[in-house]
C-alpha positions as a LaTeX table, in Angstrom:
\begin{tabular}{lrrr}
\hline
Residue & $x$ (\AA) & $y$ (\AA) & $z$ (\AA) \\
\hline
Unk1 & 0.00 & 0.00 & 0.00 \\
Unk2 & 1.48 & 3.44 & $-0.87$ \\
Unk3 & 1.87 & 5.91 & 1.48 \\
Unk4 & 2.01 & 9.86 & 1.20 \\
Unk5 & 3.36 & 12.23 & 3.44 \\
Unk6 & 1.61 & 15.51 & 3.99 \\
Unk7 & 4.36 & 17.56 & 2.70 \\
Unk8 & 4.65 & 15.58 & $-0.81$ \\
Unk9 & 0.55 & 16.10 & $-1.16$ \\
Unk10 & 1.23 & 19.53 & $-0.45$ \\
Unk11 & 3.78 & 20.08 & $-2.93$ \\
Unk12 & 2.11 & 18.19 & $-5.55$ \\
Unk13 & $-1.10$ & 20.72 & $-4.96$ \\
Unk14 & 1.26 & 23.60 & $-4.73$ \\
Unk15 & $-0.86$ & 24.01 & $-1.83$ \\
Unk16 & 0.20 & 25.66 & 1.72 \\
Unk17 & 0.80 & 23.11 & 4.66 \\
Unk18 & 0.34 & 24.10 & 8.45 \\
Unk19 & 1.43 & 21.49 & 11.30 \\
Unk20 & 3.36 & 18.14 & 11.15 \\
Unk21 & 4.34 & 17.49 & 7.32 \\
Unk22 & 5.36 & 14.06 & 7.95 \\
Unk23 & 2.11 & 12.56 & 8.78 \\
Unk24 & 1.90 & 9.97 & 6.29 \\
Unk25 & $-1.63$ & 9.06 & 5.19 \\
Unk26 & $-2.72$ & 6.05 & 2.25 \\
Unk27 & $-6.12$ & 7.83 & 1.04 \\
Unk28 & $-8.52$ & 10.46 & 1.41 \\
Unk29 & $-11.90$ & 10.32 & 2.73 \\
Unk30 & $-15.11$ & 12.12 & 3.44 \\
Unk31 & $-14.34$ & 13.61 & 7.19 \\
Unk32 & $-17.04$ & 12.38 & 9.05 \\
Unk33 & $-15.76$ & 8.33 & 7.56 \\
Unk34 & $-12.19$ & 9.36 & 7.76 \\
Unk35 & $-9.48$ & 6.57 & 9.55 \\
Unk36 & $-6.50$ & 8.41 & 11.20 \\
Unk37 & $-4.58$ & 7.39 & 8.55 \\
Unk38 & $-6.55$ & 9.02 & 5.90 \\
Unk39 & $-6.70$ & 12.91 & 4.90 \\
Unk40 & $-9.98$ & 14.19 & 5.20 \\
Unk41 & $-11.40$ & 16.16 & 2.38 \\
Unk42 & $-13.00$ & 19.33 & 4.78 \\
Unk43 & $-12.75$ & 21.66 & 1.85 \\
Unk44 & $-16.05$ & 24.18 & 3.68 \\
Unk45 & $-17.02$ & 24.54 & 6.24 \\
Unk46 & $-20.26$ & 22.92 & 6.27 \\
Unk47 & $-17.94$ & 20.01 & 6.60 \\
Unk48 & $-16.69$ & 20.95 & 9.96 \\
Unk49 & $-18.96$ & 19.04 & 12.18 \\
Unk50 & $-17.82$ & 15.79 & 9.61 \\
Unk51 & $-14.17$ & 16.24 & 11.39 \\
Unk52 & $-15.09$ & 15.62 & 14.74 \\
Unk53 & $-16.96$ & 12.60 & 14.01 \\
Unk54 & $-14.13$ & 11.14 & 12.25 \\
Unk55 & $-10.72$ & 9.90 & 13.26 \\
Unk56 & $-8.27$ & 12.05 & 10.46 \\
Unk57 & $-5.23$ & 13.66 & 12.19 \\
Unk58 & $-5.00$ & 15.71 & 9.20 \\
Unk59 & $-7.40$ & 17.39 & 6.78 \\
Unk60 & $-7.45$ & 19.85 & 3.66 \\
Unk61 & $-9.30$ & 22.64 & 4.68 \\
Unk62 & $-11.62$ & 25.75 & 3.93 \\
Unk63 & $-8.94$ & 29.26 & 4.06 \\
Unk64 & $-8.91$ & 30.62 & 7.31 \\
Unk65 & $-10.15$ & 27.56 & 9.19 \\
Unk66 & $-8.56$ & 27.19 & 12.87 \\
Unk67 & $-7.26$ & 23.63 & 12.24 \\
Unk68 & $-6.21$ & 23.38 & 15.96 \\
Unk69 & $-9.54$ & 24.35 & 17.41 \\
Unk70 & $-10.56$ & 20.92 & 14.55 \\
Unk71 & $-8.27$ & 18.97 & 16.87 \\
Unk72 & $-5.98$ & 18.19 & 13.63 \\
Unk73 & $-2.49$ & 17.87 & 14.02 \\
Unk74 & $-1.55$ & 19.18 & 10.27 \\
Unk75 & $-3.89$ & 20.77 & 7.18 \\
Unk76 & $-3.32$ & 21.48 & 4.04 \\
Unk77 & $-4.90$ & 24.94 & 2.37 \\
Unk78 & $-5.96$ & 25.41 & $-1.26$ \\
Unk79 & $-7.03$ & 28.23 & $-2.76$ \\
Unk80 & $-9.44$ & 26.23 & $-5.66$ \\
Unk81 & $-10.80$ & 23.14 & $-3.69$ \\
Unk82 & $-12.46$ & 21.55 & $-6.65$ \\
Unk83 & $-9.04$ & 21.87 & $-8.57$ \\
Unk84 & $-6.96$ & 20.85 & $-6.16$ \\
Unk85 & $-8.93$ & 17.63 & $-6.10$ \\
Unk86 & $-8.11$ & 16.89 & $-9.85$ \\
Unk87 & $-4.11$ & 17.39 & $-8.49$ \\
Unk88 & $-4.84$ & 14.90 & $-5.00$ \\
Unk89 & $-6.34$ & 12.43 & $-7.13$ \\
Unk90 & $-4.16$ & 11.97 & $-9.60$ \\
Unk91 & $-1.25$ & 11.75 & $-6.95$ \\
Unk92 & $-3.41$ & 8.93 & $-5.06$ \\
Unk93 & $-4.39$ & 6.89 & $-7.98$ \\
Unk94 & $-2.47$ & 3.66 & $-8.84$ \\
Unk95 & $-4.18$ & 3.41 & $-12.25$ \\
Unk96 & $-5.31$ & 0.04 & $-13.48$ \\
Unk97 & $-3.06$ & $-2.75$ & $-13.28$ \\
Unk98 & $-1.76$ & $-4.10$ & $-16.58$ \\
Unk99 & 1.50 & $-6.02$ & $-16.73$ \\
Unk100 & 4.10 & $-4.49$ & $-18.80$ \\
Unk101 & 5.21 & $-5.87$ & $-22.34$ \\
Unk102 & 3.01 & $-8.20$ & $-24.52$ \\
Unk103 & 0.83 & $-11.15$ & $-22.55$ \\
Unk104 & 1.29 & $-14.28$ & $-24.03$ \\
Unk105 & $-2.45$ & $-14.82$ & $-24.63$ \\
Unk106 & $-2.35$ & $-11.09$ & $-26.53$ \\
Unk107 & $-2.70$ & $-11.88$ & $-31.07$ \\
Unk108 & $-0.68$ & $-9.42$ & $-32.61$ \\
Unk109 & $-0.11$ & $-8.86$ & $-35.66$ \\
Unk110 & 4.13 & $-9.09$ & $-37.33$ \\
Unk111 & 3.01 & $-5.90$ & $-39.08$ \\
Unk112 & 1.83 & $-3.98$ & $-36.20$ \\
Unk113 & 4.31 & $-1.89$ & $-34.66$ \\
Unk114 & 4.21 & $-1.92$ & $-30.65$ \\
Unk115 & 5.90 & 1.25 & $-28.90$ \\
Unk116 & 8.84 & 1.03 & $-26.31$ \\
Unk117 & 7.18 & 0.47 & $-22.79$ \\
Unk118 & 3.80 & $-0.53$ & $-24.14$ \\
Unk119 & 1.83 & $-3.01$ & $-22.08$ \\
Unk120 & $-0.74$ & $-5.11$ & $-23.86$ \\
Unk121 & $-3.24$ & $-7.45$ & $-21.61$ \\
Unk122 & $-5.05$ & $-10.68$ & $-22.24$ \\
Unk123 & $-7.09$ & $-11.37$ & $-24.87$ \\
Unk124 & $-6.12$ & $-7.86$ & $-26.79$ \\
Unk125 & $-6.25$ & $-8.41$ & $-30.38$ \\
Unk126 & $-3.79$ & $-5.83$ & $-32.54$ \\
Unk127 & $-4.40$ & $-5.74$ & $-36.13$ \\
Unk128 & $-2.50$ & $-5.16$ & $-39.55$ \\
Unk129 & $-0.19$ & $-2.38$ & $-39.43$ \\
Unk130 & $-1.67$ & $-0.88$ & $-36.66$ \\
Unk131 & 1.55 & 1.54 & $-34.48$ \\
Unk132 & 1.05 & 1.59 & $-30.71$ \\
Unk133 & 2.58 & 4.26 & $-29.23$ \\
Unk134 & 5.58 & 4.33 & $-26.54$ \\
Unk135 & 4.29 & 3.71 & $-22.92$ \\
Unk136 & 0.66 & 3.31 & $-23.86$ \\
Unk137 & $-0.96$ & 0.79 & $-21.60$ \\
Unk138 & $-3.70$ & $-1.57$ & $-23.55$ \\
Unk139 & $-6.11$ & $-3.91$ & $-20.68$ \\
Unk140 & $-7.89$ & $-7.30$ & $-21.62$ \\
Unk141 & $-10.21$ & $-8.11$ & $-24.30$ \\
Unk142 & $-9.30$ & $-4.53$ & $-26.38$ \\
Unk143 & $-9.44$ & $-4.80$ & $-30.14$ \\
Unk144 & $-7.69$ & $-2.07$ & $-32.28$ \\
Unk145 & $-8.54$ & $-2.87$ & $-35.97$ \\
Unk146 & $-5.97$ & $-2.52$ & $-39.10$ \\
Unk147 & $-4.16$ & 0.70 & $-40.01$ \\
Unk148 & $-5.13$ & 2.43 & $-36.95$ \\
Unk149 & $-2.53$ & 4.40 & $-34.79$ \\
Unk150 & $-2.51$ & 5.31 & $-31.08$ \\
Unk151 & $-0.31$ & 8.11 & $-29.57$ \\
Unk152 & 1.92 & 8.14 & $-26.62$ \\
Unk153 & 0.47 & 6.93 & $-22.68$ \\
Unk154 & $-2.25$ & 6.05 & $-24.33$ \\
Unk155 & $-4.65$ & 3.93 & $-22.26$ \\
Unk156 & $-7.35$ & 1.60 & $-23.32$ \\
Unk157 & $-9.14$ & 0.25 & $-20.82$ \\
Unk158 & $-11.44$ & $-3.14$ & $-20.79$ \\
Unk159 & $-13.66$ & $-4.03$ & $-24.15$ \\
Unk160 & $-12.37$ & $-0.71$ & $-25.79$ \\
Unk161 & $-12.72$ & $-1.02$ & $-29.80$ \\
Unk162 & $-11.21$ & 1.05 & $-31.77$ \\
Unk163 & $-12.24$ & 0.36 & $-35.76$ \\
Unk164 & $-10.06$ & 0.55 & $-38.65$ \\
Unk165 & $-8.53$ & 3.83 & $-40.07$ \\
Unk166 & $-8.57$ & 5.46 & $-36.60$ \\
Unk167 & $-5.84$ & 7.89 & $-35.90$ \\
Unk168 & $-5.41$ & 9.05 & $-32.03$ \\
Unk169 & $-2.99$ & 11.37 & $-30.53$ \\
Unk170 & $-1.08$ & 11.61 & $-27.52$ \\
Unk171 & $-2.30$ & 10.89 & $-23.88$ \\
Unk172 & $-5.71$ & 9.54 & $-25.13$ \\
Unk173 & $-8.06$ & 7.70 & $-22.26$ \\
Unk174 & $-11.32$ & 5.21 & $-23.05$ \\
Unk175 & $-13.07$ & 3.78 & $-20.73$ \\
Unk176 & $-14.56$ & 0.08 & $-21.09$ \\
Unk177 & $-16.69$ & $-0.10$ & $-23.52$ \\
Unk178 & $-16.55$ & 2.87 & $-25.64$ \\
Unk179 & $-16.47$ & 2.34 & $-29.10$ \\
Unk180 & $-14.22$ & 3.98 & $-31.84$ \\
Unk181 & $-14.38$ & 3.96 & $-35.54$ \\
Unk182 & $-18.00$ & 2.38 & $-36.22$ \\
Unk183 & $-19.76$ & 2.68 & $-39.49$ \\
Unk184 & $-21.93$ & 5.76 & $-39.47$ \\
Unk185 & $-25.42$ & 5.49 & $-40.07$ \\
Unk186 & $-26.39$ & 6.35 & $-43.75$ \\
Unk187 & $-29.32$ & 4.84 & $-45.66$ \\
Unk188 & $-30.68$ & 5.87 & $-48.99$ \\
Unk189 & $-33.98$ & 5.28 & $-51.16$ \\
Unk190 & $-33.77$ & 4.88 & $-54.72$ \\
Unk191 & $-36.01$ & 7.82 & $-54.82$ \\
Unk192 & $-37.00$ & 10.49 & $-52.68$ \\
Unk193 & $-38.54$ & 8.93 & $-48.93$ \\
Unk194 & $-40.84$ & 10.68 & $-46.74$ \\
Unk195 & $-38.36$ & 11.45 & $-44.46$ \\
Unk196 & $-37.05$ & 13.67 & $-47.33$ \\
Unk197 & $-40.16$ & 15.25 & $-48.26$ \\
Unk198 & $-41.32$ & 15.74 & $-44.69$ \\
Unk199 & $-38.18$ & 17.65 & $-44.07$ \\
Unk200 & $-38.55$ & 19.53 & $-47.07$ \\
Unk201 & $-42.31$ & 20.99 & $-46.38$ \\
Unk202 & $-42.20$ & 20.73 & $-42.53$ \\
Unk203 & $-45.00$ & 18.01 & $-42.28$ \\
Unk204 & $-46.02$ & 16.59 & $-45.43$ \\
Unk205 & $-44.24$ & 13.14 & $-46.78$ \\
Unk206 & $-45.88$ & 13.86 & $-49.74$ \\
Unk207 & $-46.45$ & 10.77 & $-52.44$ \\
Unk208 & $-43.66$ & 8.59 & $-51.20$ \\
Unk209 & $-43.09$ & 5.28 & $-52.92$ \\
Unk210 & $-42.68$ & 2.34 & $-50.94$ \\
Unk211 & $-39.03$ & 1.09 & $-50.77$ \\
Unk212 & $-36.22$ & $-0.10$ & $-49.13$ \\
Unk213 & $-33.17$ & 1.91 & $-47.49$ \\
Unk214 & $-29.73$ & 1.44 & $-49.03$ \\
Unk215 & $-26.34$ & 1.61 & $-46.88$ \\
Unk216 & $-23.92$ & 4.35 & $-47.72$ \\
Unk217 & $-20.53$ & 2.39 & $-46.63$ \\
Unk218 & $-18.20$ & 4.27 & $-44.55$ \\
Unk219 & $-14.82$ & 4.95 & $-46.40$ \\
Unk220 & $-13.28$ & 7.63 & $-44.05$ \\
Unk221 & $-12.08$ & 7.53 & $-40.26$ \\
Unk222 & $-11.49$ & 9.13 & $-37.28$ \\
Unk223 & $-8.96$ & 11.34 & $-36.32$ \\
Unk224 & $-8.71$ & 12.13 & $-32.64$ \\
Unk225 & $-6.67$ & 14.97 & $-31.15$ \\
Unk226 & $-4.29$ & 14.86 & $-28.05$ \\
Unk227 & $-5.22$ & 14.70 & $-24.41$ \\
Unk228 & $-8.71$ & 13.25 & $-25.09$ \\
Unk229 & $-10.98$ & 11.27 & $-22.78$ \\
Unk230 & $-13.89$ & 9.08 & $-24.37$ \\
Unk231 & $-16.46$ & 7.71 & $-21.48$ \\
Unk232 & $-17.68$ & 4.33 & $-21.00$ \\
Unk233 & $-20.28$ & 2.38 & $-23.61$ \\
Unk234 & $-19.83$ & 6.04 & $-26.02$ \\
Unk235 & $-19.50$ & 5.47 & $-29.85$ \\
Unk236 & $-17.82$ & 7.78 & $-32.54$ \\
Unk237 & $-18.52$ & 6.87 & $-35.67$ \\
Unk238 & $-16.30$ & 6.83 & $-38.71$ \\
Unk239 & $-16.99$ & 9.82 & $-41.66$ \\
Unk240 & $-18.46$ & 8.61 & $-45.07$ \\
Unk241 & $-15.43$ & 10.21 & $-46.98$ \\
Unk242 & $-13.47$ & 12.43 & $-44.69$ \\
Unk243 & $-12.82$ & 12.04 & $-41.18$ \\
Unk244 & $-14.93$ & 12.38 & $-38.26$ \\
Unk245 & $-13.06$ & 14.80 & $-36.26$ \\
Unk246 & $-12.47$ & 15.09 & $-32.59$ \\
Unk247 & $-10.36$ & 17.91 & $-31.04$ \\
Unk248 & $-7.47$ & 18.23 & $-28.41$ \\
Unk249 & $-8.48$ & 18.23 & $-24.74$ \\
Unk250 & $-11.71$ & 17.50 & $-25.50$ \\
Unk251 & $-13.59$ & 15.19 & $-22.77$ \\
Unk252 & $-16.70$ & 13.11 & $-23.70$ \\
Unk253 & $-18.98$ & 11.08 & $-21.07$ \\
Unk254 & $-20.41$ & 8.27 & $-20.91$ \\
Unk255 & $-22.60$ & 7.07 & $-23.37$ \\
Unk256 & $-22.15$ & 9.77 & $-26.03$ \\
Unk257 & $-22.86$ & 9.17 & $-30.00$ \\
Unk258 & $-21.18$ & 11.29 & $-32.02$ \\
Unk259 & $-22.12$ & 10.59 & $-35.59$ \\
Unk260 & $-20.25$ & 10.32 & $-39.06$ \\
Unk261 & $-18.50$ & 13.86 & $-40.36$ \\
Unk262 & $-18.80$ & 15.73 & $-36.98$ \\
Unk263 & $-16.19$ & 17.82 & $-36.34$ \\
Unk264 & $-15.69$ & 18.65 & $-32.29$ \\
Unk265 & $-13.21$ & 21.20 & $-31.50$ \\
Unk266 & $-10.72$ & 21.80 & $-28.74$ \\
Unk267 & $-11.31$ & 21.23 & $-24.95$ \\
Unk268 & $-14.74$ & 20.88 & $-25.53$ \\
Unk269 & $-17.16$ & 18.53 & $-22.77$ \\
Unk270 & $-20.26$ & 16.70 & $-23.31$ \\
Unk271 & $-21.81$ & 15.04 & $-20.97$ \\
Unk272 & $-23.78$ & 12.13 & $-20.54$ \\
Unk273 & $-26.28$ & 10.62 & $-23.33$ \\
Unk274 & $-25.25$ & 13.60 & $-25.65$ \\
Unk275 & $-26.16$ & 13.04 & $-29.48$ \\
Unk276 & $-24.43$ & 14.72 & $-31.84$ \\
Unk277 & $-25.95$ & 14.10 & $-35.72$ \\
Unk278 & $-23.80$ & 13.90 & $-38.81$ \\
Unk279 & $-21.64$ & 16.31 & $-40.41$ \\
Unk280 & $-22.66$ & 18.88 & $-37.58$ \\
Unk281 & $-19.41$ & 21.11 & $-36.52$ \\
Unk282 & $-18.82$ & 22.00 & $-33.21$ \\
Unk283 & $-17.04$ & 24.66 & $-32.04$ \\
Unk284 & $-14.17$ & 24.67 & $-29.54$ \\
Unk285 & $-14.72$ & 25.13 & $-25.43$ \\
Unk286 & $-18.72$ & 23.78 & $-25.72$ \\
Unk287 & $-20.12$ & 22.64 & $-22.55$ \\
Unk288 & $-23.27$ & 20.50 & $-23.96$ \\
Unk289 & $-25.07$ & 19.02 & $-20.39$ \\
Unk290 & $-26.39$ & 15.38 & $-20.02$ \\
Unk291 & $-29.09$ & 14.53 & $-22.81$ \\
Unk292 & $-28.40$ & 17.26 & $-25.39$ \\
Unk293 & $-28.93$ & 16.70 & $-29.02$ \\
Unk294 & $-27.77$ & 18.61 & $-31.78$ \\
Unk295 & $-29.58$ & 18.50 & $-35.16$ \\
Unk296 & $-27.79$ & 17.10 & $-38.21$ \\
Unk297 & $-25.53$ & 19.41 & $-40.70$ \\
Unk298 & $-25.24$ & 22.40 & $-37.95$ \\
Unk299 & $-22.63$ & 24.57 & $-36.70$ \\
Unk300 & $-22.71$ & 25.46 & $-32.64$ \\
Unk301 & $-20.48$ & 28.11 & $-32.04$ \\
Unk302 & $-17.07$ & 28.45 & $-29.97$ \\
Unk303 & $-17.45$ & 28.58 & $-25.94$ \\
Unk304 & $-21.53$ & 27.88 & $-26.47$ \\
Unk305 & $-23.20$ & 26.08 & $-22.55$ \\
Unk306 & $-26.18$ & 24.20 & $-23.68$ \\
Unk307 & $-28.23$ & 23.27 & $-20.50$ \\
Unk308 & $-29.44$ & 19.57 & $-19.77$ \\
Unk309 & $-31.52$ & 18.07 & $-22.42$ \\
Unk310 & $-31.34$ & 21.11 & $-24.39$ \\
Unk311 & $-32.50$ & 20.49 & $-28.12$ \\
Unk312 & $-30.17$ & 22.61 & $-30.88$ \\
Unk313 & $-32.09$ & 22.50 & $-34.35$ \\
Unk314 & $-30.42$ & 25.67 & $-36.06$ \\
Unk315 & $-27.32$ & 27.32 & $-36.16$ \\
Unk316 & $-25.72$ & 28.51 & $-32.75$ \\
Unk317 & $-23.68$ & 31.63 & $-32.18$ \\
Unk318 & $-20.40$ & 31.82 & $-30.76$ \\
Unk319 & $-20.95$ & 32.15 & $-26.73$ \\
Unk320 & $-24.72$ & 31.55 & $-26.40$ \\
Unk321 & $-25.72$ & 30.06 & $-23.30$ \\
Unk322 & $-28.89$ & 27.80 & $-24.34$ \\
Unk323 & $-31.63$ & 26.00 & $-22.30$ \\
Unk324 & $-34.47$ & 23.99 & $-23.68$ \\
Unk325 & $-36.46$ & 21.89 & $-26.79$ \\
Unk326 & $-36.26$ & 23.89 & $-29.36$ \\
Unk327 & $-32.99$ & 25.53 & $-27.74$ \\
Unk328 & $-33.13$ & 28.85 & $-26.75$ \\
Unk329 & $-31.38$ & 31.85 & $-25.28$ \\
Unk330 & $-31.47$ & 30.44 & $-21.45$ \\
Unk331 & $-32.71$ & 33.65 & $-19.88$ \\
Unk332 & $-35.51$ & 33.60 & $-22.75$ \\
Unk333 & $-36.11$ & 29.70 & $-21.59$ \\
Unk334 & $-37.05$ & 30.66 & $-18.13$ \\
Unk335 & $-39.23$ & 33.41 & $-19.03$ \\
Unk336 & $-41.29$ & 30.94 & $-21.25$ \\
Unk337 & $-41.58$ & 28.47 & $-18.72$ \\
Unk338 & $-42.65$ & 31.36 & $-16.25$ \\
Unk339 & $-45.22$ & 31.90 & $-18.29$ \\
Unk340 & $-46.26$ & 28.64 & $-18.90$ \\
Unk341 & $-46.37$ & 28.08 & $-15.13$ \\
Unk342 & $-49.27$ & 30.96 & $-15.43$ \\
Unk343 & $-51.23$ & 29.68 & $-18.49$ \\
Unk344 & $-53.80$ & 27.57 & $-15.80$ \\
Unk345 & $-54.66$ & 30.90 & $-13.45$ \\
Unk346 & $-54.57$ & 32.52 & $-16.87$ \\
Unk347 & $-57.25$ & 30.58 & $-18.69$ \\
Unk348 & $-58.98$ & 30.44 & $-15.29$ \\
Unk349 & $-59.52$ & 34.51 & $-15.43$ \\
Unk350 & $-60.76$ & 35.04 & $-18.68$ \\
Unk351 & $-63.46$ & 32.05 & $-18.02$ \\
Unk352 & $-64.52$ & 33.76 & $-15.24$ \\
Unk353 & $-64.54$ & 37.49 & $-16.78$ \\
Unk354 & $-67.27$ & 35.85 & $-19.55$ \\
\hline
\end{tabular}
């Protein structure tokens, strides 16, 4: 079991330390569940109460709190609590275990070219000239598919699949499941379908024949930037011709779709059960909440926040903050539903003025 000292956790936060830095401590913990040998996570004081019920010696705290008065014998200060957790919990975490070099019950292929450090679990199957990058770290039952290439320290954890023609930079992260390089979803009708001519005229499918839908193969593939994370069970499909584009820094949750031809820029985040349709672009630094959809062929904007289950059908501007199905401006969102809220007393009034 590793052990930290206080004074390593508080260098690693560049964070300010006050009483003994050589407590040594193997985890953090909630302070009212703490063990003396954990550091309790007291970042407000609405926590305070939590310390006394607890057994930590030593605790990261609100600024300004009397630690002594807590009955601590060290604590550590930060300035940005929520940020200085990112910083303690990447010092704490071991990281999934995967044994380094190639397990013997690994299939991969002579072509495919397997970085210095690499380590490559059970049951991973590496296709035709695929390149594995150094120090990337591959866990059991992963398939990367042919002429794909994966970056430096890149990590692919359980039942990851990543599809043919898949290029990934640097520092990439996918948690079990996702899914990477799919065929995108294109169908076509001989002639026009319903779905055509009800887009067309808003309504009407018009005199639609009767017929089947035809695939539209996916020849392109995607291209994913440095310092990405993909969430658990999420799928990015593969573009038609060019690639489906994902930019650097950008973080996607669990069980996103993003479809064939989107482009996402830089350090975006969507959360969970976001949809993106096909050949929309999005801009860089979008927030899009849990549930959001955005329509096919669309452009939203650099540093747009679209609120949770928020529906974007048209084109967004740069910096809009968006609530709501259709999506709107979110102050304009609350006004509506304000008024909504009245429609009942409303109605109610002008029966009775009759």
């Amino acid at each position: 079991m590793t052990t930290f000292t206080l004074t390593q956790i508080a260098t690693a936060l560049g964070a300010t330390l006050e009483g003994d830095g050589d407590i040594e401590v193997v985890g953090a913990a909630e302070p009212s569940s703490a063990h003396r040998d954990q550091l309790a996570l007291a970042m407000d004081p609405k926590y305070a109460d939590g310390l006394a019920k607890g057994g930590a010696e030593a605790a990261i705290l609100w600024q300004g709190a009397d630690w002594r008065a807590l009955g601590l014998k060290a604590a550590i200060f930060v300035p940005r609590p929520r940020y200085a957790m990112s910083g303690l919990t990447t010092l704490m975490d071991p990281g999934p275990e995967i044994e380094a070099g190639i397990h013997p019950m690994a299939v991969v292929h002579p072509s495919a070219k397997i970085g210095d450090g690499a380590a490559i679990g059970p049951f991973v199957v590496i296709g035709r000239d695929v390149t594995i990058g150094d120090g990337a770290r591959i866990a059991s039952h992963v398939s990367v598919a042919e002429g794909s290439t994966l970056g430096r320290n890149t990590l692919l954890l359980q039942g990851v699949r990543v599809g043919a023609r898949v290029v990934i930079g640097d520092n990439f992260i996918a948690q079990p499941g996702c899914v990477i390089g799919s065929d995108g979803f294109s169908f076509v009708t001989p002639e026009k379908s319903g779905v055509e001519n009800a887009r067309a005229s808003l309504g009407d499918q018009g005199e639609a024949a009767q017929q089947s839908w035809t695939r539209i193969h996916s020849l392109g593939g995607v291209s994913i930037g440095n310092d990405v994370e993909i969430g658990a069970n999420s799928a990015i499909d593969r573009g038609t011709i060019r690639d489906t584009t994902i930019g650097n820094g950008t973080k996607l949750d669990n069980l996103v779709h993003i479809g064939h031809n989107v482009q996402v820029g830089d350090d975006c985040l969507l959360c969970g059960q976001v949809g993106i349709a096909g050949s929309s672009r999005i801009g860089n630094r979008v927030v899009l909440a849990g549930q959001c959809g955005v329509n096919d062929n669309i452009f939203v904007g650099d540093d747009v926040i679209a609120g949770g289950a928020t529906k974007i059908f048209t084109n967004a501007p740069a910096g809009r903050v968006l609530l709501g199905y259709p999506a709107v401006k979110m102050e304009s969102h609350i006004e509506i539903q304000k008024a909504m809220r009245r429609l009942p007393r409303f109605m109610k009034s002008l029966q009775q003025d009759k």
